[in-house]
Structure formats: C-alpha cells, structure tokens
N, C-alpha and C positions, 0 to 999 in steps of 0.2 A: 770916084774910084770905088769899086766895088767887085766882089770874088762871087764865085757858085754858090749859090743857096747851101749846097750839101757839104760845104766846107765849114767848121766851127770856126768860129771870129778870132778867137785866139791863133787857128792857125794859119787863118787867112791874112792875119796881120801883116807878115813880112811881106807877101805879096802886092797886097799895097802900098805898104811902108816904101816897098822898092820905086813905085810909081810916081810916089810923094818925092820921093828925092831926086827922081828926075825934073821935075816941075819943079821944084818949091825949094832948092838947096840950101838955102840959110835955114830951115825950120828944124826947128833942134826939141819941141816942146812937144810932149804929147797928152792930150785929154784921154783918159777911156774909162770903161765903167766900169764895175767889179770883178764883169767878168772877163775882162785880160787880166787879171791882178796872181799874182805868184810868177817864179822862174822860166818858167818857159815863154811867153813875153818878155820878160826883162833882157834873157839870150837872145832872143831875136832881133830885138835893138840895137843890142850891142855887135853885129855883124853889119849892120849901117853906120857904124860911127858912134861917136857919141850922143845920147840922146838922155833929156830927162821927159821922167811918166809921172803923172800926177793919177791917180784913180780916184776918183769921185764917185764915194760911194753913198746909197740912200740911207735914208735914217731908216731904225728897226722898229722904232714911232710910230711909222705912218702905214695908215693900213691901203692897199692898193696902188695907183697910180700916183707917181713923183716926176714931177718935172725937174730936172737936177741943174745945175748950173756948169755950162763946159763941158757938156759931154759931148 
C-alpha cells in the first residue's frame, strides 16, 4: 500500500490507514518511525477507530545508517 511520492508520510498515513482496514480489520497496532510521531498522526488514527502507535525511534548514538527494529 502506498500514496504519491509528493504527499508527506504523515499525511499520507490515513490514506493507507484506510486501505489497511479494509484488508486487515483486526490490526489495531501500528509501527512507525519518528517521523509520524506528534498529534497529527495520533488524530488520524483516531478517525479509524481505536488504534495503538508505537514510534521507534533511532538512537542519537549512532552516526549514519540504523536498521531499527518494527519499523
């Protein structure tokens, strides 16, 4: 599932969001990375139902690339 390049991820979320709960209706859990992280995400969730978000975010440690776990 995937939106337009020219859309930011954040906003593109609910767009998919919508397409995941077509397909996928029990899935109530979300991975994402730091940068969905703040309220406007959180609001878009919450127009799906209930849902929990976990953001997994990289350590400030590591210089360059991080493979992260769950994202």
């Amino acid at each position: 599932m995937i939106h337009a390049a020219d859309i930011q991820d954040r906003d593109g979320a609910p767009l998919v969001l919508a397409e995941i709960i077509k397909r996928f209706p029990w899935l109530r859990h979300v991975f994402a990375d730091g940068g969905y992280a703040g309220d406007k995400f959180k609001q878009a969730l919450r127009r799906f139902g209930k849902w929990t978000i976990e953001i997994i975010k990289r350590s400030d440690a590591v210089k360059g690339f991080e493979v992260l776990p769950r994202r």
